[in-house]
N, C-alpha and C positions, 0 to 999 in steps of 0.2 A: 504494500500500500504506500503511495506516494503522500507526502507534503508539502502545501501550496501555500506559499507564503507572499500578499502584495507589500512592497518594499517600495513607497513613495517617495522616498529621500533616496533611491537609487539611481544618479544620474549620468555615470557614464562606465566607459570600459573598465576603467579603474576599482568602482564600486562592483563594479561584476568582479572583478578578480579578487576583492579583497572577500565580500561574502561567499563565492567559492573554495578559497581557502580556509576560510572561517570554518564551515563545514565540512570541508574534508579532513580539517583538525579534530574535530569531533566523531567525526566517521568516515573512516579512512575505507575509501575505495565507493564510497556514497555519487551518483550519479545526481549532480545538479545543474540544472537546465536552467537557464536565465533567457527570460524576454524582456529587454531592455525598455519599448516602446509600448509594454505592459505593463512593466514595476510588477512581474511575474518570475516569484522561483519557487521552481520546484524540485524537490527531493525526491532519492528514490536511492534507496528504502526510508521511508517515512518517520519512523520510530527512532531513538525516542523523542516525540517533535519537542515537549518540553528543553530540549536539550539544543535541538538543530535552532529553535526562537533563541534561545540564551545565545547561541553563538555568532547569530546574526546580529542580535540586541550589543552584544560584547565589540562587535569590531565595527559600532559607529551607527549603527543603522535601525529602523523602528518598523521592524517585521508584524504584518496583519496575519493572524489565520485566513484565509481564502475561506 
């Protein structure tokens, strides 16, 4: 099960890579998909989102449950 996260304060290539690393910190080998023109990420595997929001929240950013 995946996790959808909208991320408004994500504005450019940079904020992609900083919350991709963010989460792969957290869950190593975790596939996240960014749609930049969306303020859309999504995880996969989703669990534990508790953890994947912390780590978005952690490196700057104000992750929404989708």
């Amino acid at each position: 099960m995946s996790a959808v996260f909208i991320v408004n304060d994500m504005t450019c290539g940079h904020c992609v890579k900083a919350i991709t690393n963010a989460v792969q910190a957290v869950l190593p080998g975790a596939s996240v998909e960014v749609d930049l023109a969306r303020h859309e990420v999504k995880v996969e595997p989703g669990e534990p989102r508790a953890a994947i929001e912390a780590a978005i929240r952690d490196a700057g950013y104000d992750p929404k449950v989708k």
